[in-house]
C-alpha positions, -999 to 999 in steps of 0.1 A, spaced: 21 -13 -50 28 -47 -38 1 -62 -61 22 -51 -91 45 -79 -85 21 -103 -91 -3 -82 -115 19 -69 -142 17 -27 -147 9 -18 -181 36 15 -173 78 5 -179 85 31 -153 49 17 -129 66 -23 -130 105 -7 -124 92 12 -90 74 -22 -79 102 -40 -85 125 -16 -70 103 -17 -34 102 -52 -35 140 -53 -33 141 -22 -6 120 -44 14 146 -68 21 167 -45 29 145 -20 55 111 -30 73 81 -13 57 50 -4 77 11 -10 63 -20 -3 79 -44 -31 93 -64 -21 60 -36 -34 42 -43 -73 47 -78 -70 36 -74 -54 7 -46 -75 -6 -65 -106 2 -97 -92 -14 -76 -84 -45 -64 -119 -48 -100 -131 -43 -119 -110 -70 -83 -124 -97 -95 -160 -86 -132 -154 -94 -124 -138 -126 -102 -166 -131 -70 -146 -139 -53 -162 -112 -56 -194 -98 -57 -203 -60 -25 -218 -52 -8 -188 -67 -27 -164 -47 -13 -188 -20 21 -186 -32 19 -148 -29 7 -145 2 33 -170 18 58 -144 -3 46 -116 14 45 -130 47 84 -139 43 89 -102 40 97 -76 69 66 -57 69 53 -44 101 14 -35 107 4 -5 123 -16 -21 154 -26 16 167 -64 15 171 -81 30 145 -108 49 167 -80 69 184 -73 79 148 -102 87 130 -108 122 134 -77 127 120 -78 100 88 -116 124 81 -98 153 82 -75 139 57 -99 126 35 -123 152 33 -91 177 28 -74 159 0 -108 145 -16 -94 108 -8 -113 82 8 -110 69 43 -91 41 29 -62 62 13 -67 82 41 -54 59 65 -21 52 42 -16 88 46 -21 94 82 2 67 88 24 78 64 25 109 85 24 97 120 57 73 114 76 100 92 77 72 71 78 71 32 46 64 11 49 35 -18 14 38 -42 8 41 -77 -29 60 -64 -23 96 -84 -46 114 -57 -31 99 -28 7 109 -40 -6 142 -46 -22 146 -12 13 131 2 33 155 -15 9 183 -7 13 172 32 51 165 32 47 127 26 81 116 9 70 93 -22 89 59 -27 89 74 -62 112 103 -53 139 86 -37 
């Protein structure tokens, strides 16, 4: 979700939710997974080689998000894993969304995504969606 604020949603209601969790996050610290950082930064890369975005504002985000009170979950991800598979192969998701979910889970925490089969497996498991509040 956080790569709607720079990526614009095609949805009203998609680019309302983003904007509303952009302002929640200064208000209450939001966990990610490890996973997080990479994919964000891959993101950002694959805009600059298609040329949609240049550099220094994939620079400009990052020192954006940075400024923001987001924790990352540091728990190793072996200890983990038989869980995040059971999740995946329960909920059809990868081991990617997977791992948004377990953590989701593990912290009791709310889940922000605009991923259709990751909500659903959220809501299936008890996951309160930014969405819903």
């Amino acid at each position: 979700m956080a790569l709607a604020w720079l990526f614009e949603r095609q949805q009203p209601m998609d680019i309302e939710q983003a904007n509303r969790l952009l302002w929640a996050c200064g208000e209450s610290r939001w966990w990610v997974p490890s996973l997080w950082h990479l994919e964000v930064a891959n993101a950002l890369l694959v805009a600059e080689r298609r040329s949609v975005l240049p550099q220094v504002e994939s620079d400009c985000f990052l020192a954006r998000l940075s400024s923001l009170p987001m924790l990352t979950d540091t728990d190793l991800l072996p200890e983990r894993r038989t869980r995040i598979m059971a999740l995946a192969r329960d909920h059809g998701l990868s081991s990617y969304d997977a791992t948004y979910l377990e953590l989701a889970q593990r912290l009791g925490a709310t889940l922000a995504s605009f991923d259709r089969q990751l909500n659903q497996a959220a809501s299936a498991s008890g996951v309160t969606l930014f969405s819903q509040l």
